[in-house]
RODODO-473092 format. One record per residue: residue in one letter; residue number from 0; x, y, z of N, C-alpha, C in turn. Coordinates in Angstrom, 1 decimal, padded with zeros to 4 digits, always signed. Layout:
BEGIN
PT res   n     nX     nY     nZ    caX    caY    caZ     cX     cY     cZ
PT   A NUM      X      Y      Z      X      Y      Z      X      Y      Z
...
//
This chain:
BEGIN
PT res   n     nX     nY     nZ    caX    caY    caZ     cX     cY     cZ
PT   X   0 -002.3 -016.5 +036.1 -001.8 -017.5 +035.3 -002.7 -017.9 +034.2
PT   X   1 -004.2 -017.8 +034.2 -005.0 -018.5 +033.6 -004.9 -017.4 +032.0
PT   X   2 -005.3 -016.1 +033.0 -005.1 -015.0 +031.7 -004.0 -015.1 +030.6
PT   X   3 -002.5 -015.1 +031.4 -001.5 -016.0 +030.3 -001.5 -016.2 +029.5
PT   X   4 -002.3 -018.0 +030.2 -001.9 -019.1 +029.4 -003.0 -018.5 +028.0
PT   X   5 -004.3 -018.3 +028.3 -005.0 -017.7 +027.4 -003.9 -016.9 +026.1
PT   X   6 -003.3 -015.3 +026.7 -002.9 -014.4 +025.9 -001.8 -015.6 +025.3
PT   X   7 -001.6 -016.1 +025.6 -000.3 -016.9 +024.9 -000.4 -018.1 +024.0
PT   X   8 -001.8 -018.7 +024.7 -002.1 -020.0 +023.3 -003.0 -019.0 +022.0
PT   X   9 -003.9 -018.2 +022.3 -003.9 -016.8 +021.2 -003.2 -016.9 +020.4
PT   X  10 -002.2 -016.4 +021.2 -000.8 -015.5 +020.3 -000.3 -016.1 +019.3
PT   X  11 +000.0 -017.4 +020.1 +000.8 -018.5 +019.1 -000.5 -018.7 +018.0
PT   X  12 -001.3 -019.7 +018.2 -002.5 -019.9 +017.1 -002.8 -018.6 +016.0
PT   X  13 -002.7 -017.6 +016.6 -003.0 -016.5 +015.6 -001.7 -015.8 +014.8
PT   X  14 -000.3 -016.4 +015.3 +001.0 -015.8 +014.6 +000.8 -017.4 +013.5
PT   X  15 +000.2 -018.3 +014.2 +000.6 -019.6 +013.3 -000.4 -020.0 +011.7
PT   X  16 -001.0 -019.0 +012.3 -002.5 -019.0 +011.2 -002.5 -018.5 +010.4
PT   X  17 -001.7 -017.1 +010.6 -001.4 -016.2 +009.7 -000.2 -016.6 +009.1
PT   X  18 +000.8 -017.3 +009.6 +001.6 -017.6 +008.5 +001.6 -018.5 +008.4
PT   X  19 +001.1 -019.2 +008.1 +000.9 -020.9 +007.9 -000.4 -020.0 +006.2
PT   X  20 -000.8 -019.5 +006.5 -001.9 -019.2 +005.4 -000.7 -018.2 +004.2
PT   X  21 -000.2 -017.3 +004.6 +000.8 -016.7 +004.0 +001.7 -017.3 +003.1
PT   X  22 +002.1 -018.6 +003.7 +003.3 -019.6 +003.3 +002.4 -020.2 +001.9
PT   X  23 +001.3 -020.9 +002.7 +000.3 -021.4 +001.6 +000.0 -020.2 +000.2
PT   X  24 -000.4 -018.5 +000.6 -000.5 -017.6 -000.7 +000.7 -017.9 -001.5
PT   X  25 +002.1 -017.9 -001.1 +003.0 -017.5 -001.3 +003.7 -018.9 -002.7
PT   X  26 +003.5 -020.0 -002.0 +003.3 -021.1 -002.8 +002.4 -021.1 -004.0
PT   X  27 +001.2 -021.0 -003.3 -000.1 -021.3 -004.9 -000.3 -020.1 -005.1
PT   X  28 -000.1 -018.9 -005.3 -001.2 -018.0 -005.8 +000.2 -016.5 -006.2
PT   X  29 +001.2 -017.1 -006.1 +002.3 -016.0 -006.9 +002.5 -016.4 -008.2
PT   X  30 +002.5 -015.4 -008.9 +002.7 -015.9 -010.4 +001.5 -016.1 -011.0
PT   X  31 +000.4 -015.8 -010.4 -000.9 -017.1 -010.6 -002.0 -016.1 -011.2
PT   X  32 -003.1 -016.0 -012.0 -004.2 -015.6 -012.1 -005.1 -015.4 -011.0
PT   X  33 -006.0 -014.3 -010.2 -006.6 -014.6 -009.8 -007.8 -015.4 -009.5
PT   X  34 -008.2 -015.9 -008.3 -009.0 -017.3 -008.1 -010.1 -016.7 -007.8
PT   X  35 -011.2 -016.5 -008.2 -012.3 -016.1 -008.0 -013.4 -016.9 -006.9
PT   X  36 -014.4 -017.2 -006.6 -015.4 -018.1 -005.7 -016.6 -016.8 -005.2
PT   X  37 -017.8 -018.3 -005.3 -018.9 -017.0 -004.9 -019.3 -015.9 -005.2
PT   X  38 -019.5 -016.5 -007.0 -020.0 -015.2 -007.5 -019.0 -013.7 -007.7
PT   X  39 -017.3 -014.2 -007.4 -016.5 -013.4 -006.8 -016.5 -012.3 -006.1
PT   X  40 -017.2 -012.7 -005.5 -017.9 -011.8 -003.6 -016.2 -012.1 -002.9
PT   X  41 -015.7 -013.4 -003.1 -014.0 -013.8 -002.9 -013.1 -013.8 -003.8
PT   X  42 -012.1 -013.2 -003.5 -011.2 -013.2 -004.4 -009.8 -013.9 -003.5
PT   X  43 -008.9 -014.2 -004.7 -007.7 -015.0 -003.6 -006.3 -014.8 -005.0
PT   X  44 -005.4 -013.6 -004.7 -004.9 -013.1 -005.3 -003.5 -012.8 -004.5
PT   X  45 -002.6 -012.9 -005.3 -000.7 -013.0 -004.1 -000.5 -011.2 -004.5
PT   X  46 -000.1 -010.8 -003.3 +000.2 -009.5 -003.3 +001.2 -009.1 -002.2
PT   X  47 +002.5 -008.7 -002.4 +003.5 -007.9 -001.4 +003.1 -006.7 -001.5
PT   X  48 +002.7 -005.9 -000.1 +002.4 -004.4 +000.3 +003.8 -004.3 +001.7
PT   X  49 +004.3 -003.1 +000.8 +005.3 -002.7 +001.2 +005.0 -001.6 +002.6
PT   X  50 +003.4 -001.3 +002.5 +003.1 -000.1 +003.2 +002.1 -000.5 +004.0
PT   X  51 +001.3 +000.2 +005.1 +000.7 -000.5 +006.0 -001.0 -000.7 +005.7
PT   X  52 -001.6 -000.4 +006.6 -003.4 -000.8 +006.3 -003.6 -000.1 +004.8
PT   X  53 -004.4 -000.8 +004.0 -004.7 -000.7 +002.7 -003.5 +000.0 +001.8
PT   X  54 -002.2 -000.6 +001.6 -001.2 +000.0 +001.2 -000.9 +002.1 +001.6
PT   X  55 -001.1 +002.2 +002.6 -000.8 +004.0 +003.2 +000.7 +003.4 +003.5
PT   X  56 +001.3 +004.5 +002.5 +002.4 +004.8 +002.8 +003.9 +004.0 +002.4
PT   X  57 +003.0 +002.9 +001.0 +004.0 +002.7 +000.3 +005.1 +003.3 -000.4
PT   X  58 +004.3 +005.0 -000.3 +005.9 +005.0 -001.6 +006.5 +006.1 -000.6
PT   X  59 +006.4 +005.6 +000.9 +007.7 +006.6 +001.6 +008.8 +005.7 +001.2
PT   X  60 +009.7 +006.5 +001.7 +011.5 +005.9 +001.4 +011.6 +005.1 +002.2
PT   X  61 +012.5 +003.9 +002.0 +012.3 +002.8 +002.8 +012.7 +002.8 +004.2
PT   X  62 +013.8 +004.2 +004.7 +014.3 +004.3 +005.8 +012.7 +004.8 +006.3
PT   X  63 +012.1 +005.2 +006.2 +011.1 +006.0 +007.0 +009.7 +004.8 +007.3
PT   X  64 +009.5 +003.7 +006.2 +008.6 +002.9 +006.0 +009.3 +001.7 +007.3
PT   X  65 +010.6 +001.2 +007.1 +011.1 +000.4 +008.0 +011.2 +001.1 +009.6
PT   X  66 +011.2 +002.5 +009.9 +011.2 +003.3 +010.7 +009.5 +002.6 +011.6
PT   X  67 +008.4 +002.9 +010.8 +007.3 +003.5 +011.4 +006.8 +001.9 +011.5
PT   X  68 +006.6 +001.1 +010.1 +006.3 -000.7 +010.3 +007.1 -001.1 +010.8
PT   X  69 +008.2 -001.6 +011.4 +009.1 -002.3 +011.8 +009.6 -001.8 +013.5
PT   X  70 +010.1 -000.8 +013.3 +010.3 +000.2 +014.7 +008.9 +000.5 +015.5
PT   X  71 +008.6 +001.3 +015.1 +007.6 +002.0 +015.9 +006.5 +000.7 +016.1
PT   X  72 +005.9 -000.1 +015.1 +005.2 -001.4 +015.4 +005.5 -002.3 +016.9
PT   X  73 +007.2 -002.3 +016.7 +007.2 -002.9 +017.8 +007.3 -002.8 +019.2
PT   X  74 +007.5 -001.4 +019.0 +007.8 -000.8 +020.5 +006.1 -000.5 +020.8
PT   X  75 +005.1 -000.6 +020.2 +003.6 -000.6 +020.3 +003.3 -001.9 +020.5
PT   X  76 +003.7 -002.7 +020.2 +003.2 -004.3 +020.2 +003.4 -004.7 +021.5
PT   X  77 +004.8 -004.6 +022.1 +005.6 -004.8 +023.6 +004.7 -003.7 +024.3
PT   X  78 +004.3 -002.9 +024.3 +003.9 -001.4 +025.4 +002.5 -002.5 +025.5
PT   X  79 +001.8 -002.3 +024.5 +000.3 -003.2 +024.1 +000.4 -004.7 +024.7
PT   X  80 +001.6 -005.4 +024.7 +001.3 -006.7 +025.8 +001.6 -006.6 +026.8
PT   X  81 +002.7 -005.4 +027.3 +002.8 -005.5 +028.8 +001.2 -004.9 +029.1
PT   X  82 +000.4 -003.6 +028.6 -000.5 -003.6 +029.2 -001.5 -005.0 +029.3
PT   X  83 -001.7 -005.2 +028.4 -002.8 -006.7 +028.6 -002.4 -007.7 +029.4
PT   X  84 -001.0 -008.0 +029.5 -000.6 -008.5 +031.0 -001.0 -008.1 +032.2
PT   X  85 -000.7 -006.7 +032.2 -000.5 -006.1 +033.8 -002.2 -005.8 +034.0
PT   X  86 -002.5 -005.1 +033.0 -004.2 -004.7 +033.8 -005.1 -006.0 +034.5
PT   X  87 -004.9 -005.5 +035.4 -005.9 -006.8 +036.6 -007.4 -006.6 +036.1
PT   X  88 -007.9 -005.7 +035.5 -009.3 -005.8 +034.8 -009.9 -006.0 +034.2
PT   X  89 -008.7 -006.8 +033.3 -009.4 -007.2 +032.1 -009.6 -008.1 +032.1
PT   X  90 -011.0 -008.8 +031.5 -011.5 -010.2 +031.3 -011.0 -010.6 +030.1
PT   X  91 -011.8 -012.0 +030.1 -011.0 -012.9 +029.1 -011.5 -012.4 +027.5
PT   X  92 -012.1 -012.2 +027.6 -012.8 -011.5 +026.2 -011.7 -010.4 +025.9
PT   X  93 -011.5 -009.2 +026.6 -010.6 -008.3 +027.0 -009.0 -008.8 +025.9
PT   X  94 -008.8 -009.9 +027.3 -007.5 -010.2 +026.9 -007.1 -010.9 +025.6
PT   X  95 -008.2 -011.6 +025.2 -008.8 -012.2 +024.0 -008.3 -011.1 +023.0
PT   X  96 -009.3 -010.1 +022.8 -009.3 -009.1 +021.7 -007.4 -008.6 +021.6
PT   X  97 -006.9 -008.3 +023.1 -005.5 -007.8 +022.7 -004.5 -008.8 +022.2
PT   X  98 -005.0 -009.8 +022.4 -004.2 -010.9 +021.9 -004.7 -011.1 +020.1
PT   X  99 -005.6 -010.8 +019.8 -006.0 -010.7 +018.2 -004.9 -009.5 +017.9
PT   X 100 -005.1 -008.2 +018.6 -004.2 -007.6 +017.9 -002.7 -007.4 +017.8
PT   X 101 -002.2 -008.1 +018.9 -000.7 -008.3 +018.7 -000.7 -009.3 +018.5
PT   X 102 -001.4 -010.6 +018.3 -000.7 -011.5 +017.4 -000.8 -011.3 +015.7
PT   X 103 -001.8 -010.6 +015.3 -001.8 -009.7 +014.1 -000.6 -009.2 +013.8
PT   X 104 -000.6 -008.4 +014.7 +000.9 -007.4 +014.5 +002.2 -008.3 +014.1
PT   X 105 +002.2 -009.2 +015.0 +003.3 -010.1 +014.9 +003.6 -010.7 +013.7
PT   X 106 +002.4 -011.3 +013.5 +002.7 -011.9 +012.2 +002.7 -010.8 +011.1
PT   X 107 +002.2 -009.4 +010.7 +002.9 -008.8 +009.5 +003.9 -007.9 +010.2
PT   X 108 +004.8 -008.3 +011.4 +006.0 -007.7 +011.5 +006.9 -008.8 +011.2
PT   X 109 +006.6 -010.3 +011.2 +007.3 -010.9 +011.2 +007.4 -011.2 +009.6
PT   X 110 +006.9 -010.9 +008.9 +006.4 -010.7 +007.0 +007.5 -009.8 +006.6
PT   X 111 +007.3 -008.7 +007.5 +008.5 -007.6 +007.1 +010.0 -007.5 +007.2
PT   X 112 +010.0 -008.3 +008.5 +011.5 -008.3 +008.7 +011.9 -009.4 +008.0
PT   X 113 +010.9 -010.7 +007.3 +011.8 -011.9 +006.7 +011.3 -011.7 +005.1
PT   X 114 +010.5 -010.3 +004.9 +010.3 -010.4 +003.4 +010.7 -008.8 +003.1
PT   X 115 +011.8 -008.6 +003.4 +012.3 -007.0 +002.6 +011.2 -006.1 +003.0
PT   X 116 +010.7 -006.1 +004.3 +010.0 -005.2 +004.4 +008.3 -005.1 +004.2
PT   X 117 +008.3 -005.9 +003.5 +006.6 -006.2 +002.9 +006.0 -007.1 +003.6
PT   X 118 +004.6 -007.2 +003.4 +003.7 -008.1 +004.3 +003.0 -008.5 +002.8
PT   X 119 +002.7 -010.0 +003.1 +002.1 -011.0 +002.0 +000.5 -010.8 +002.3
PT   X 120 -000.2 -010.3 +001.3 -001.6 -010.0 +001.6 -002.1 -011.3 +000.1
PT   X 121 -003.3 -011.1 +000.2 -004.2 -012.6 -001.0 -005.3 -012.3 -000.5
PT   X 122 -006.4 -011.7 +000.5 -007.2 -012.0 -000.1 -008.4 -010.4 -000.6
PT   X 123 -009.2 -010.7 -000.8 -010.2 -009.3 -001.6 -011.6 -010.3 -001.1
PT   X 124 -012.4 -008.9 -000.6 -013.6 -009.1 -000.6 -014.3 -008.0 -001.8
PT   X 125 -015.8 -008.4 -001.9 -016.2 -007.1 -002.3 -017.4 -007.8 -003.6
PT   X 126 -018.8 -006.5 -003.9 -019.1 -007.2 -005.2 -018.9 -006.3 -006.2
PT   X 127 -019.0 -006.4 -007.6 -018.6 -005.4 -008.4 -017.7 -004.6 -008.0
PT   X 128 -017.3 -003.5 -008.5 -016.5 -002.6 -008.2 -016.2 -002.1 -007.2
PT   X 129 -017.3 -002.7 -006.2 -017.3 -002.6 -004.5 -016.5 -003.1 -003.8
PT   X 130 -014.8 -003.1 -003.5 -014.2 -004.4 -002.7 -013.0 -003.3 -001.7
PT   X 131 -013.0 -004.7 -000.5 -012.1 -004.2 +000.3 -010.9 -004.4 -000.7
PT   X 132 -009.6 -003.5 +000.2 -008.3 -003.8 -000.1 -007.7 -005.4 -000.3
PT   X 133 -006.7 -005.2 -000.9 -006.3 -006.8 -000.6 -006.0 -006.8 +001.1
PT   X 134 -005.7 -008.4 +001.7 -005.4 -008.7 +002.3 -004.9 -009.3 +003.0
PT   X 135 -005.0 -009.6 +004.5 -004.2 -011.1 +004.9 -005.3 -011.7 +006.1
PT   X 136 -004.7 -012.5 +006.6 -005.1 -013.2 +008.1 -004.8 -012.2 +009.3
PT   X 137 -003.7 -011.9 +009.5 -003.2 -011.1 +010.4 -003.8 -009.3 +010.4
PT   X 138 -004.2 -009.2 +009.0 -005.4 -007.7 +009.1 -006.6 -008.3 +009.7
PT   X 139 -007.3 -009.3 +009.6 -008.6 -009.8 +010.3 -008.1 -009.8 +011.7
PT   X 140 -006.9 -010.1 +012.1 -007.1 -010.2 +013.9 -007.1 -009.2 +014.6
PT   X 141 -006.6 -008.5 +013.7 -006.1 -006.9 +014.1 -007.6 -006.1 +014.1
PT   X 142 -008.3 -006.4 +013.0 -009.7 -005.9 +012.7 -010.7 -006.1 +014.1
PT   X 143 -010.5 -007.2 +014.1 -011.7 -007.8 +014.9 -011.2 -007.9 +016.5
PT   X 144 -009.6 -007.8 +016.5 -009.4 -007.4 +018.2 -009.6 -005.6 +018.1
PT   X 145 -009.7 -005.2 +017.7 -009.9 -003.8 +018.0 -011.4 -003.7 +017.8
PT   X 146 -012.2 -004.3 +017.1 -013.5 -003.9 +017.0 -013.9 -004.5 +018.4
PT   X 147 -013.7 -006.0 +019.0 -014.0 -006.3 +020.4 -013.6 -005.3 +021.7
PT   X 148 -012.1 -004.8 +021.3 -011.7 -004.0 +022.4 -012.5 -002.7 +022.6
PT   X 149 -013.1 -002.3 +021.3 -014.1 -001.1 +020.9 -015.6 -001.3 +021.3
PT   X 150 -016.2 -002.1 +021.5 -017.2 -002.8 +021.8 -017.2 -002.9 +023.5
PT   X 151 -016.3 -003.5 +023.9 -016.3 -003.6 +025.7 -015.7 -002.3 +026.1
PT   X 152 -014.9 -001.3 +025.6 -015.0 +000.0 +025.5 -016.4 +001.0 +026.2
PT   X 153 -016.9 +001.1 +024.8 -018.5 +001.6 +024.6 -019.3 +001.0 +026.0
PT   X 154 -019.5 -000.3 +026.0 -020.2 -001.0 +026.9 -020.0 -000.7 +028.4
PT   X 155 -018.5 -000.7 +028.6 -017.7 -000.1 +029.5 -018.4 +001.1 +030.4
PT   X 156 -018.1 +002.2 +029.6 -018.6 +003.4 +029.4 -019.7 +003.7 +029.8
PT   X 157 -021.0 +003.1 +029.0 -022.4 +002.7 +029.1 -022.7 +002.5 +030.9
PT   X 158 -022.0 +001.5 +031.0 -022.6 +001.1 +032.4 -022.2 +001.8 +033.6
PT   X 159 -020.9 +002.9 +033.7 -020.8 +004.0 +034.6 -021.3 +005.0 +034.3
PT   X 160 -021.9 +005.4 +033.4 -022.9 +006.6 +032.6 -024.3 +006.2 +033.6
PT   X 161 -024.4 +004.6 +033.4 -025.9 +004.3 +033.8 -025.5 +004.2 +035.6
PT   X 162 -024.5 +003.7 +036.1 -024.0 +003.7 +037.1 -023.7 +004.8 +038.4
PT   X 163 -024.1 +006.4 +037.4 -023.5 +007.8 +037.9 -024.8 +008.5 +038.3
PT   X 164 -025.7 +007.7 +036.5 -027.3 +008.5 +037.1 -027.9 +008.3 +037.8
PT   X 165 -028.4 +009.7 +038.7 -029.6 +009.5 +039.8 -030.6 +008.3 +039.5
//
């Protein structure tokens, strides 16, 4: 029950984050010049991506784009929370990280199916000519639950390697 209530106040906080911030690009920063800060190491600029991580695979046809983001997303997102439900081994950190990435998912599936398909991205890192793609909130959860789930992974791993040797 405890694991849950966890994967579920997650979920909610990080689908609300992401569109609560989305709602806010969508208002101030469409139509708008980009907003620079910090030496514009930050950038905060309104952008619809039609296609998925760093715009791959915008200019498929839209039956095939709605196919793979919308379809296939979901039936991954459901497979991905029944696992993080059912596995009895996973700790809270664990459940933590899967909860970053399908509440991520959620929120730019929920972008897609209520915005023609597209997900609302605003923000840019980067210095000089050096910058990530644009982005959103919901690519950070996705980022950073998979870098956690990759991390207790490795670590994972590590300690039956250390656990096998003589």
């Amino acid at each position: 029950m405890k694991k849950l209530s966890l994967l579920f106040i997650l979920l909610f906080v990080c689908v609300g984050c992401d569109q609560g911030t989305k709602y806010t690009a969508k208002h101030f920063l469409e139509g708008r010049q980009t907003l620079s800060y910090m030496g514009d190491i930050f950038r905060l600029s309104y952008a619809e991506n039609s296609g998925g991580f760093l715009s791959l695979g915008a200019g498929l046809p839209e039956t095939i784009r709605l196919t793979l983001f919308v379809f296939l997303a979901s039936i991954f997102l459901v497979g991905f929370l029944f696992f993080v439900i059912r596995d009895q081994k996973l700790n809270s950190l664990a459940v933590s990280s899967g909860a970053l990435i399908i509440g991520g998912g959620l929120g730019n599936l929920m972008d897609r199916i209520l915005n023609h398909g597209a997900v609302i991205d605003f923000m840019n890192i980067g210095i000089g000519s050096i910058r990530t793609g644009i982005f959103n909130g919901a690519d950070l959860a996705i980022l950073a639950g998979i870098f956690i789930f990759a991390v207790l992974y490795v670590k994972k791993r590590h300690n039956q390697a250390k656990a096998t040797d003589p």
